[in-house]
C-alpha positions in Angstrom: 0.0 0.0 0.0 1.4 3.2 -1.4 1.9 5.7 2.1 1.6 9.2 0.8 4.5 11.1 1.8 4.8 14.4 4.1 6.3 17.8 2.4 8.1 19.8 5.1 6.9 22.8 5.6 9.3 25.5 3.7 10.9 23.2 1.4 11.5 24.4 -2.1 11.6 28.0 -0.7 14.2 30.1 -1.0 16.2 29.9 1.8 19.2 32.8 1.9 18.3 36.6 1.9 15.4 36.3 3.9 17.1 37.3 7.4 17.3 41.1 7.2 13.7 41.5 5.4 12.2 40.1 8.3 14.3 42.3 10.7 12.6 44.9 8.3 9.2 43.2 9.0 9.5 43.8 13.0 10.7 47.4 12.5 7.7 47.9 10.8 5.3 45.9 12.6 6.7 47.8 16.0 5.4 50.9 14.4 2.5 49.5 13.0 1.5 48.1 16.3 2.5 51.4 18.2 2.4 54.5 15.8 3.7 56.4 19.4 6.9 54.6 18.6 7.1 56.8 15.2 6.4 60.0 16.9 9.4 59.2 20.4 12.2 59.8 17.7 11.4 62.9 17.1 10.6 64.2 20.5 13.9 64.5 21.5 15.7 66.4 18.5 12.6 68.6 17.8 12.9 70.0 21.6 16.4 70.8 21.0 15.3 72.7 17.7 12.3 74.8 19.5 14.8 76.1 22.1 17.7 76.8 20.2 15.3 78.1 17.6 14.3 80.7 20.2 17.7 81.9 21.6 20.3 81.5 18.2 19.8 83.5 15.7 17.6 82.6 12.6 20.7 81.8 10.1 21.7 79.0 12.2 18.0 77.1 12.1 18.9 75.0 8.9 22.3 73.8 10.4 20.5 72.8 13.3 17.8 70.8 11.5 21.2 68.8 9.9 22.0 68.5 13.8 18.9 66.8 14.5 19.0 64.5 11.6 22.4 62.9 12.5 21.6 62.9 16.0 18.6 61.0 15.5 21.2 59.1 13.3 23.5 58.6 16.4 20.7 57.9 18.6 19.7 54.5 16.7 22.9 53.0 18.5 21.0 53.6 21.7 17.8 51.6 20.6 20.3 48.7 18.8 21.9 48.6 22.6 18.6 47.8 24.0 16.7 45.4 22.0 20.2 43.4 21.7 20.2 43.3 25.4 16.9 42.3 25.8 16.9 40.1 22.6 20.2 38.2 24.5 19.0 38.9 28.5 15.1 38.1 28.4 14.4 35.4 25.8 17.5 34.2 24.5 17.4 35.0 20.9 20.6 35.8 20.4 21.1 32.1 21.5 19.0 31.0 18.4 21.5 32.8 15.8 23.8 31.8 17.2 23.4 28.3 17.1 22.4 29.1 13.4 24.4 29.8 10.4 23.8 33.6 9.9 26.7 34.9 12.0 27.2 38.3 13.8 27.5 40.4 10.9 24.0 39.7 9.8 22.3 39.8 13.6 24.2 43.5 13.6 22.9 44.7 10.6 19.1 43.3 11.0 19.3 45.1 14.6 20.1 48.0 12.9 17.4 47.7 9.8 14.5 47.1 12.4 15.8 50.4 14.4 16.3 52.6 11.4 13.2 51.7 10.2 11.6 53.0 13.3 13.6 56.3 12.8 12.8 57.1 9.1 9.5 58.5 10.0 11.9 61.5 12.1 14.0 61.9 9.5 11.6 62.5 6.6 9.8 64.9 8.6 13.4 66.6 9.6 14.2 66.5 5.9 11.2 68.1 4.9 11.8 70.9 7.3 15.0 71.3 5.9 13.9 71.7 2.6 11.1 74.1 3.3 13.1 76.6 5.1 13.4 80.1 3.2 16.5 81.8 1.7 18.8 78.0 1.0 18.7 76.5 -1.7 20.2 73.0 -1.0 21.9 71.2 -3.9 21.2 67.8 -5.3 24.7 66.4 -4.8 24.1 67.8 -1.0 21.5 65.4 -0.1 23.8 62.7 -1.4 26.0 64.1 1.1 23.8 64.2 3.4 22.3 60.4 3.0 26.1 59.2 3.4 26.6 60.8 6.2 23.3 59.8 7.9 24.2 55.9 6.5 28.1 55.9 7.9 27.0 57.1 11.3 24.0 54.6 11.5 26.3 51.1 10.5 28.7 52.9 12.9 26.7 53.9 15.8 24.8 50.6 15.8 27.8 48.7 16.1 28.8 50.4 19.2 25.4 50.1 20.2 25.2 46.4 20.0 28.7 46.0 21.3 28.5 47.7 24.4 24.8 45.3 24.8 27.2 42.8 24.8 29.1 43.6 28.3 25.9 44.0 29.5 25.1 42.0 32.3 21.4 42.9 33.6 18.5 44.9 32.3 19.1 47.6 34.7 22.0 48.6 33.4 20.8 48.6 29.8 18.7 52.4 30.4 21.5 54.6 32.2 24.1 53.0 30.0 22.6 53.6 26.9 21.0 57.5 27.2 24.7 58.1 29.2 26.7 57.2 26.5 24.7 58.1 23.3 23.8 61.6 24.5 27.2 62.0 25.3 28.5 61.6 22.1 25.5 63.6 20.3 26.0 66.6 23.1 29.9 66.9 22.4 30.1 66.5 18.5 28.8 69.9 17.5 25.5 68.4 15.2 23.4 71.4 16.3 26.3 73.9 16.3 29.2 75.3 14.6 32.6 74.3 15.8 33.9 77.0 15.5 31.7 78.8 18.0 33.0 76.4 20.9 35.6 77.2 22.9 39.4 75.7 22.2 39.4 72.7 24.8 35.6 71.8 23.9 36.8 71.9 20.1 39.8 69.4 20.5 37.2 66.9 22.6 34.9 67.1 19.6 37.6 66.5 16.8 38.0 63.1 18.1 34.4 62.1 17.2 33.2 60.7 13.8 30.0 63.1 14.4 31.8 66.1 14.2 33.3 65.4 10.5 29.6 64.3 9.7 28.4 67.4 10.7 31.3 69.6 9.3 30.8 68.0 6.2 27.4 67.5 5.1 26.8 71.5 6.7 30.0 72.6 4.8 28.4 70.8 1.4 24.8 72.3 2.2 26.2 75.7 2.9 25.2 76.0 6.5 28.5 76.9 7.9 29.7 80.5 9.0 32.6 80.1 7.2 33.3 78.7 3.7 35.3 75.6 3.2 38.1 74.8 0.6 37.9 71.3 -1.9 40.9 70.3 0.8 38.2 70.2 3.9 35.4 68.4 2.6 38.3 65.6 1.7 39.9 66.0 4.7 36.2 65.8 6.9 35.2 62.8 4.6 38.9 60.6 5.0 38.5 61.2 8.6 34.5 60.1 9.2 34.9 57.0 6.8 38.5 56.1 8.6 37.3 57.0 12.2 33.9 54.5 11.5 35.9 52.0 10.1 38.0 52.1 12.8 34.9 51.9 15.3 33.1 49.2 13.7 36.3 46.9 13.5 37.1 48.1 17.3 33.1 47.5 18.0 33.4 43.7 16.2 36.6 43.1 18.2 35.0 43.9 21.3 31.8 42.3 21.0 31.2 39.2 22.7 28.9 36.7 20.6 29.0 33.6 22.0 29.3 33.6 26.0 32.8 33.2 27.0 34.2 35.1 23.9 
């Protein structure tokens, strides 16, 4: 008697480059779910705008919309931080990969998808601002600028993000670590101000962060700053932001421990 035979469920799928769509999927499911979630990114950056909007003066407002776009950029390492640490702390997932064949690389970068998809919403509406405001008008090769930047520091920041979740040893620690060391590095690179405004010491503090070349160069090509740079600065801003986040993500994948007892 012939038995009839039992098709697994999945087979004759296709089985590779389905990882980081479904990190995609829960992004957008946690906004779908939660439109709040949507509106939180752009709390923070938009406060910053309304009071500096009210005591700078008016010529500085478009620099400081840039200022709010990478640091929303920046901040995306904060939410990587925590969803790895509870992904790893409160239901094992991290477990899962890595018993599977995906790898690190991949669980970084499907983190990061899911949070930056939660971000866009800030950063169109940022964007929008920007182009809006009267008496700029913003170049196309700019917003290419501008895109690059905003990718470099979100690979970069996540990547810190997910290797400081790493050393991470309770969900207590995950909420003062986190805001402590992400607003720290948003407050010190000038994103919402000049750097030439701040004074000396504060200046050589922010020249060793990847923000501040960011900032210098997407507001030097957008012609936000007070002074005008030469060909010579926007290569010198862009070696130093890709080689500083190259630096930092191969520092980051160093110090990150995968497995327990790496």
């Amino acid at each position: 008697m012939a038995t009839a035979s039992v098709r697994p469920v999945g087979e004759g799928l296709p089985r590779a480059g389905r990882v980081l769509p479904a990190w995609g999927i829960i992004g957008w499911r946690w906004i779908s779910r939660n439109p709040a979630v949507a509106v939180a990114p752009v709390l923070v950056p938009f406060i910053f705008l309304y009071f500096l909007r009210l005591i700078s003066p008016a010529s500085l407002f478009p620099g400081e919309i840039v200022g709010a776009m990478l640091f929303t950029t920046q901040n995306c390492g904060n939410w990587v931080l925590g969803d790895s640490a509870w992904y790893r702390l409160e239901n094992a997932l991290q477990d899962l990969f890595v018993a599977s064949p995906m790898g690190k690389f991949r669980y970084l970068m499907g983190i990061a998808i899911s949070n930056f998809i939660a971000a866009a919403p800030a950063l169109v509406v940022l964007g929008v601002l920007l182009a809006v405001q009267p008496g700029i008008s913003i170049p196309v090769y700019g917003w290419f600028v501008l895109a690059g930047s905003i990718v470099v520091l979100w690979v970069l920041f996540s990547a810190i993000g997910i290797a400081i979740s790493s050393r991470i040893r309770t969900r207590r620690e995950v909420w003062p670590v986190g805001n402590l060391a992400f607003t720290a590095l948003g407050m010190i690179s000038p994103l919402y101000y000049p750097l030439s405004i701040l004074p000396p010491i504060w200046q050589d503090a922010a020249r060793l962060l990847p923000g501040t070349y960011a900032a210098q160069l997407t507001k030097g090509t957008l012609g936000l700053l007070p002074e005008t740079p030469t060909m010579g600065d926007y290569l010198l801003d862009a070696g130093l932001l890709v080689g500083m986040a190259i630096a930092g993500i191969l520092l980051s994948f160093y110090l990150y421990r995968w497995r327990e007892g790496d």
